[in-house]
C-alpha positions as CSV (number, residue, x, y, z in Angstrom):
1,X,-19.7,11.0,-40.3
2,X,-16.9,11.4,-38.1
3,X,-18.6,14.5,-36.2
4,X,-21.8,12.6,-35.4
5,X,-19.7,9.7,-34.1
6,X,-17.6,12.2,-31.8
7,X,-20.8,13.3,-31.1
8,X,-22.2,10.0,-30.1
9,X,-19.0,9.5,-28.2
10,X,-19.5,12.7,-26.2
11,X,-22.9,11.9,-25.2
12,X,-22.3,8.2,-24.0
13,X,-19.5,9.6,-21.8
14,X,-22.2,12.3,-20.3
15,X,-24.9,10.0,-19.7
16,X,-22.3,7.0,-18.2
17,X,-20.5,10.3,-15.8
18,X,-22.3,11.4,-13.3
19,X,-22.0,15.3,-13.1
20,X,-22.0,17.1,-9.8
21,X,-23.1,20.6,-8.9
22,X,-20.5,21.2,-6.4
23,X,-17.6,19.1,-5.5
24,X,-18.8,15.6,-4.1
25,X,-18.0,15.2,0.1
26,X,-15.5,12.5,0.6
27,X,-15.0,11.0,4.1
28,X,-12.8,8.5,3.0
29,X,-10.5,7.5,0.0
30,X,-10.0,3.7,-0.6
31,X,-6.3,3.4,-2.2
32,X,-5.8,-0.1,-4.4
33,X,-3.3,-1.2,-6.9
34,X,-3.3,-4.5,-8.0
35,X,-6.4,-5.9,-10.1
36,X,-5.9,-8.5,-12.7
37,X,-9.5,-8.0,-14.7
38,X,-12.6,-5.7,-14.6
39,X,-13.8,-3.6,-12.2
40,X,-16.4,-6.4,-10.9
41,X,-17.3,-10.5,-12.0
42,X,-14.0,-11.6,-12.6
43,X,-10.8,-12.5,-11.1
44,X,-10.4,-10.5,-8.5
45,X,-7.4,-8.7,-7.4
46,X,-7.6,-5.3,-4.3
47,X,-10.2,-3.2,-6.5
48,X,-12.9,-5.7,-7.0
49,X,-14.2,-6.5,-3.4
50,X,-14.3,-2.6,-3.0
51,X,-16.3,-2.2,-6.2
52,X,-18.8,-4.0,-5.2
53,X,-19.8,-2.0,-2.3
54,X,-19.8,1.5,-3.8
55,X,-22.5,1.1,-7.2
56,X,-21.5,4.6,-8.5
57,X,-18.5,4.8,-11.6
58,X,-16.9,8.2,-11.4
59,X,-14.6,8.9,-15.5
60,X,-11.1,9.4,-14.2
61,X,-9.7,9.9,-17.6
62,X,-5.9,11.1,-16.0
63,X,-5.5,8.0,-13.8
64,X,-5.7,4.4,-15.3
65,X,-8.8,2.9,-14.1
66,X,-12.2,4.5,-13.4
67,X,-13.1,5.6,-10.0
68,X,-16.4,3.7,-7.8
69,X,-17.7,6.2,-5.2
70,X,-20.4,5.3,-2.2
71,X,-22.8,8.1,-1.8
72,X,-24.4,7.1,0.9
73,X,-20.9,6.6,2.7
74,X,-19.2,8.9,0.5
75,X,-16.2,6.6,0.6
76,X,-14.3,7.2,-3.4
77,X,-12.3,4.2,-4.5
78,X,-8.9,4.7,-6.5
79,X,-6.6,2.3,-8.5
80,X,-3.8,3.3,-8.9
81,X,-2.5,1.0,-10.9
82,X,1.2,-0.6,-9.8
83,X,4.6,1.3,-9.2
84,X,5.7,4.4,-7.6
85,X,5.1,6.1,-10.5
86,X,1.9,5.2,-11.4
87,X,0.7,5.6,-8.0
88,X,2.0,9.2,-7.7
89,X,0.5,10.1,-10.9
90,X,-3.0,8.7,-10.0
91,X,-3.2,10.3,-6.4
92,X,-1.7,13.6,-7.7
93,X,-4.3,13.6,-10.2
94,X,-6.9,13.0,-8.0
95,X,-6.1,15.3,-5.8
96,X,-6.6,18.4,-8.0
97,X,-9.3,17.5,-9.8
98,X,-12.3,19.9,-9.0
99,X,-15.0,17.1,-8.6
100,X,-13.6,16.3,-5.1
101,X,-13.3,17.8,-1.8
102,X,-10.9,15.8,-0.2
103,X,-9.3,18.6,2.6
104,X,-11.2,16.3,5.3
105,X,-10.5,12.8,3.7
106,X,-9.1,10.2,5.7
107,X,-6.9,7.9,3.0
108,X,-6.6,4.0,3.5
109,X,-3.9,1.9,1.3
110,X,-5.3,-1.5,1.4
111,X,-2.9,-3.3,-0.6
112,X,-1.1,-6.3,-0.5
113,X,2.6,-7.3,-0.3
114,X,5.8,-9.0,1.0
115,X,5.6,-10.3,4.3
116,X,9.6,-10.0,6.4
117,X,9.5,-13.9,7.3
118,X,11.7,-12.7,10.6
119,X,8.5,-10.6,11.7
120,X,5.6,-12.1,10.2
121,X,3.5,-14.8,8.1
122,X,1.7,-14.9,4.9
123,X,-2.1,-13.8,5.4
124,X,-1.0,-11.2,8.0
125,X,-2.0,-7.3,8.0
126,X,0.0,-5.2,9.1
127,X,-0.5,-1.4,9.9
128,X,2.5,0.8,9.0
129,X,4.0,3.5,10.7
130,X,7.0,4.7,8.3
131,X,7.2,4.1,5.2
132,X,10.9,3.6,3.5
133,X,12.0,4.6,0.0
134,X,14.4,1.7,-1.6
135,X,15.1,3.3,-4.5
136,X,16.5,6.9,-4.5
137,X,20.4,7.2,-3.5
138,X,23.4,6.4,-5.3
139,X,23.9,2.6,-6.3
140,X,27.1,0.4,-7.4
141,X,27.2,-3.1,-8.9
142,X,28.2,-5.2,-5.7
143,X,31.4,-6.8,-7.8
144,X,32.7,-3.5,-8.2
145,X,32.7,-2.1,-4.6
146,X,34.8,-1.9,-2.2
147,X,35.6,-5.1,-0.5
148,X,34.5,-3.6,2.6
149,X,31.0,-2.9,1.9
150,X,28.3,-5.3,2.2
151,X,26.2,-3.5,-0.2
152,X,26.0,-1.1,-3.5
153,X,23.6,1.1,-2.4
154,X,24.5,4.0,-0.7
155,X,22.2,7.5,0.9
156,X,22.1,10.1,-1.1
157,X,24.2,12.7,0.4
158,X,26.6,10.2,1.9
159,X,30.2,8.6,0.9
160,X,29.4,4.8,2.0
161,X,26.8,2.5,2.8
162,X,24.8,3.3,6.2
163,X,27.5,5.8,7.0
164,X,26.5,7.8,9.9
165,X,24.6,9.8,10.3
166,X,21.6,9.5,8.4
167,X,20.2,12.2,6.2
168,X,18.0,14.2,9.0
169,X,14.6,12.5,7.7
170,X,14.5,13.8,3.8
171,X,10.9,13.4,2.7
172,X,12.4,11.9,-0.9
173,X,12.4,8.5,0.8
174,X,11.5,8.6,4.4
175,X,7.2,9.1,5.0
176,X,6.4,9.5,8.6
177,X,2.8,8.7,9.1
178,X,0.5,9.8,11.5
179,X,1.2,6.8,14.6
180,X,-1.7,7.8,16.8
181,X,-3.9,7.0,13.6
182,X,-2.4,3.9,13.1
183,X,-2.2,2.8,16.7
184,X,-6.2,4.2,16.6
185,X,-6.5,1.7,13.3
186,X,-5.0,-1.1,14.8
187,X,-6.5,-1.1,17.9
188,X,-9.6,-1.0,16.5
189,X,-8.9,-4.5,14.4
190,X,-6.2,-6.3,16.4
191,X,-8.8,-8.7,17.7
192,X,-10.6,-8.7,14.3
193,X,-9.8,-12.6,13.1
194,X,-8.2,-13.7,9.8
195,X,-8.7,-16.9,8.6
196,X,-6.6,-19.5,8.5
197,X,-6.3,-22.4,6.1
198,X,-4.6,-25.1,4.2
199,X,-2.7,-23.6,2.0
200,X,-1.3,-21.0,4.4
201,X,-0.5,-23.7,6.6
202,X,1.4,-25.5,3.9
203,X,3.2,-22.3,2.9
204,X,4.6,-21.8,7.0
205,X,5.6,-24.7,7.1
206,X,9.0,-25.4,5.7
207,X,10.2,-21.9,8.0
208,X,11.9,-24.0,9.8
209,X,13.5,-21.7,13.0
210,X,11.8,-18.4,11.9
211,X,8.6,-18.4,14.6
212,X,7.2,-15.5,13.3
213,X,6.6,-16.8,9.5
214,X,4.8,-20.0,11.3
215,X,3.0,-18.1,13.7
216,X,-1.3,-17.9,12.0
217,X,-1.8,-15.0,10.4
218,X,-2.2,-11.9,12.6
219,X,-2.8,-7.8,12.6
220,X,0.5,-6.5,13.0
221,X,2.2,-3.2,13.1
222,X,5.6,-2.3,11.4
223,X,7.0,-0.4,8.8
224,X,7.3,-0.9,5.1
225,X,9.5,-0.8,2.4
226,X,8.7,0.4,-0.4
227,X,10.3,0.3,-4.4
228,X,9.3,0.0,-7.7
229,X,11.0,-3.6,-7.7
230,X,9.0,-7.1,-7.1
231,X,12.6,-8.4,-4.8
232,X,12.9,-11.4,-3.6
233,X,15.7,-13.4,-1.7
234,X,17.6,-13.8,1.7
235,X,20.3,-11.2,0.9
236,X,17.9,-8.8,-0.1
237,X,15.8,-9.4,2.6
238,X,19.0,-8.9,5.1
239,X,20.4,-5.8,3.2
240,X,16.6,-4.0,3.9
241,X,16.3,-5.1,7.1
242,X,20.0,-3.0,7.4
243,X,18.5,-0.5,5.4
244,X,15.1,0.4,7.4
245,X,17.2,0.2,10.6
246,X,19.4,2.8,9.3
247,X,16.4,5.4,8.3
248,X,14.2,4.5,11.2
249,X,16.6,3.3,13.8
250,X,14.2,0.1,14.6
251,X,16.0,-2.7,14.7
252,X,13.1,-4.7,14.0
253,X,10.9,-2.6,11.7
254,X,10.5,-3.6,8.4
255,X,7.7,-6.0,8.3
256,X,6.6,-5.2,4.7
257,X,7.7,-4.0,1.3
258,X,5.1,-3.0,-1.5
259,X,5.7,-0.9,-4.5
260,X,3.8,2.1,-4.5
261,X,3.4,3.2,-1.1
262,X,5.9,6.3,-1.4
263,X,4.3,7.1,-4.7
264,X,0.9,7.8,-2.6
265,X,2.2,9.4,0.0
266,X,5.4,11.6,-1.8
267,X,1.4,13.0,-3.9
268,X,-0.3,13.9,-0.3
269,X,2.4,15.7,1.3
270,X,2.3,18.2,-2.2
271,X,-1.4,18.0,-1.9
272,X,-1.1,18.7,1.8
273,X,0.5,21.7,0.9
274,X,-1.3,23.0,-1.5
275,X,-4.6,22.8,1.3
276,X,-6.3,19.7,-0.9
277,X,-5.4,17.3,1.8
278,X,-4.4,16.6,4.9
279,X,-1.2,14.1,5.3
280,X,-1.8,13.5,9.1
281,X,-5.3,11.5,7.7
282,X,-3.9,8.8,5.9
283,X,-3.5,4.7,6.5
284,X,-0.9,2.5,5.1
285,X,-2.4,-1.5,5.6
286,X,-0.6,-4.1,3.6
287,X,-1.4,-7.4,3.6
288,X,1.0,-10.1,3.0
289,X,0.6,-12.8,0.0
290,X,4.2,-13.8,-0.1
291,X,6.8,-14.8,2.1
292,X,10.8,-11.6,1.1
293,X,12.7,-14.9,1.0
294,X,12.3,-18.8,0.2
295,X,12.1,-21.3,3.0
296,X,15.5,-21.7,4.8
297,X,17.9,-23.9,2.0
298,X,15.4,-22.9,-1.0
299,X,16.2,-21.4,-4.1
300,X,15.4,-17.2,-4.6
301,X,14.9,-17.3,-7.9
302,X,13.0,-20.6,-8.5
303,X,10.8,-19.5,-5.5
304,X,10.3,-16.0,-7.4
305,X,10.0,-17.2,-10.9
306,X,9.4,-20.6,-11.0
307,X,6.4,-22.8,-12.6
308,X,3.8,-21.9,-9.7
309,X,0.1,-22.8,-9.8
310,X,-0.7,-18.7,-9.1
311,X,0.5,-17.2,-5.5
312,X,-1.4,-19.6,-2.8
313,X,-1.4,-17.0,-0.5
314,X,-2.9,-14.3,-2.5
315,X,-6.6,-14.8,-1.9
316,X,-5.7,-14.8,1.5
317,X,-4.0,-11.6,1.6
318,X,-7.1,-9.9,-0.4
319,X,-10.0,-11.0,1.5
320,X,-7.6,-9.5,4.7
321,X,-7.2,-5.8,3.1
322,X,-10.9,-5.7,2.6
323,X,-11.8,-7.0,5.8
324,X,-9.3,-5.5,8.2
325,X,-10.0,-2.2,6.3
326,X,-13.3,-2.6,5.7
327,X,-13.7,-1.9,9.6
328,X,-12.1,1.1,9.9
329,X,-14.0,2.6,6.6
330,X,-16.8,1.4,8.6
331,X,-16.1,3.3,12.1
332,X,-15.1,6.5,10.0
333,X,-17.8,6.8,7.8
334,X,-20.4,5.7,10.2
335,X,-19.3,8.3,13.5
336,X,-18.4,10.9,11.2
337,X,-19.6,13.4,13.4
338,X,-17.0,12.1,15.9
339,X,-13.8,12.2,13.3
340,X,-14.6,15.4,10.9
341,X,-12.7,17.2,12.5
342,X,-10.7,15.4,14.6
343,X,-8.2,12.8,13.8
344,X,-8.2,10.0,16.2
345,X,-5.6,8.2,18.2
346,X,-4.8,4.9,19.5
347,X,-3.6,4.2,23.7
């Protein structure tokens, strides 16, 4: 009894997998993370408007959802569930598995995020150019530092907080993407409009003397940073802001934070170097469903954790990954001819 039903088992998997005579042609990979039900018909979180574009599920029994692939587009979409770990694991695993051939692939994260309320507003997207890792170094609980130091966190390789200077660009938790591609992305969707609405109006509102957080949202570019920690608050906020600037040297770069991003892109570089991808072809576009801090005077951890009725800026922030992205996918897929084999740049 047991034999027939592995058996059974075994044949159901066959029949519901496609199987491929040589590996399948990818032009682009669509990166997600969040997604709160099934692959289609329910809630949706970054998968689900994806899904339902590309009628083809792909067994990916080493990541932690099921892939969807377009063959008429040949655009394969990955979740990779949430977390830097999670993520690398997914991409990594992607990228070696035999069924693929993604040495030409362009990669698009489409994910949502944290919105920096001193450069932007909930509902924005934003296009990244370096991605910052919050995690690795050495850390200290505040109480017990020096009373010189504003923070507990200090580089790797280093004696003090932002002591100069920086580690010369480590790849453990600096990712330099490829800015011509992103200035190529954004230019190509700054003009594309994002709704407004109620609830994002309501949710500016009370940034009192922060422009940027009241300003509609927009398509932005910045950098990100990027943790396996949901943060939230004004200190935090201010000690990243410190942080970014210290990696990057831009005063006013850090835009976004997620919690996978490095995961992804720590996985490419190794693929890049094994000859399975190419890291100068990826996309970072995070779109923002929630203000780092509360409004001026508010309270961090009621604002994080507190009895809401769901994230009000969420939907918003979904329906822009898929939309600002959805363009670029488009332009790629449909000119391929034009970007095969050569990676294009913005002005």
């Amino acid at each position: 009894m047991r034999r027939n039903a592995l058996l059974a088992c075994l044949l159901a998997w066959l029949t519901a997998t496609p199987v491929f005579a040589a590996p399948l042609d990818v032009r682009v990979v669509v990166v997600t993370a969040f997604e709160i039900g099934e692959d289609t018909g329910d809630k949706a979180g970054e998968f689900q408007a994806w899904a339902d574009l590309m009628p083809q599920k792909v067994s990916f029994p080493t990541g932690f959802r099921d892939l969807r692939y377009d063959p008429t587009r040949k655009v394969l979409l990955l979740s990779t569930s949430m977390g830097t770990n999670r993520a690398a694991i997914s991409t990594m695993a992607l990228g070696l598995d035999p069924r693929f051939d993604l040495s030409k692939s362009y990669w698009l994260i489409a994910a949502i995020a944290g919105v920096n309320p001193n450069q932007g507003s909930v509902g924005s997207a934003a296009w990244i150019g370096t991605v910052i890792d919050s995690d690795f170094g050495y850390a200290i609980d505040p109480r017990e530092t020096p009373k010189a130091w504003s923070t507990g966190q200090i580089p790797f390789d280093r004696k003090a907080p932002f002591q100069t200077p920086a580690p010369a660009r480590p790849n453990y938790n600096l990712f330099q993407l490829n800015t011509g591609l992103r200035d190529w992305a954004f230019d190509l969707t700054v003009r594309s409009a994002i709704p407004d609405n109620a609830a994002l109006k309501a949710l500016r509102a009370p940034y009192v003397d922060l422009p940027r957080a009241q300003t509609p949202p927009a398509v932005l570019k910045g950098d990100e940073v990027s943790g396996q920690a949901f943060w939230h608050g004004a200190i935090l906020n201010q000690h990243y802001e410190a942080w970014a600037n210290y990696w990057t040297g831009d005063q006013d770069g850090f835009v976004m934070t997620g919690m996978e991003d490095t995961g992804v892109l720590a996985a490419i570089d190794a693929l890049g170097r094994a000859g399975r991808a190419d890291p100068s072809r990826v996309l970072v576009l995070r779109t923002a469903s929630n203000y780092t801090t509360p409004p001026p005077g508010g309270d961090a951890a009621i604002n994080l954790l507190g009895d809401h009725t769901g994230v009000p800026a969420l939907q918003s922030a979904l329906d822009a990954a898929f939309k600002i992205g959805r363009v670029v996918v488009e332009e790629l897929t449909g000119n391929w001819s034009r970007y095969a084999n050569a990676v294009p740049a913005g002005r």
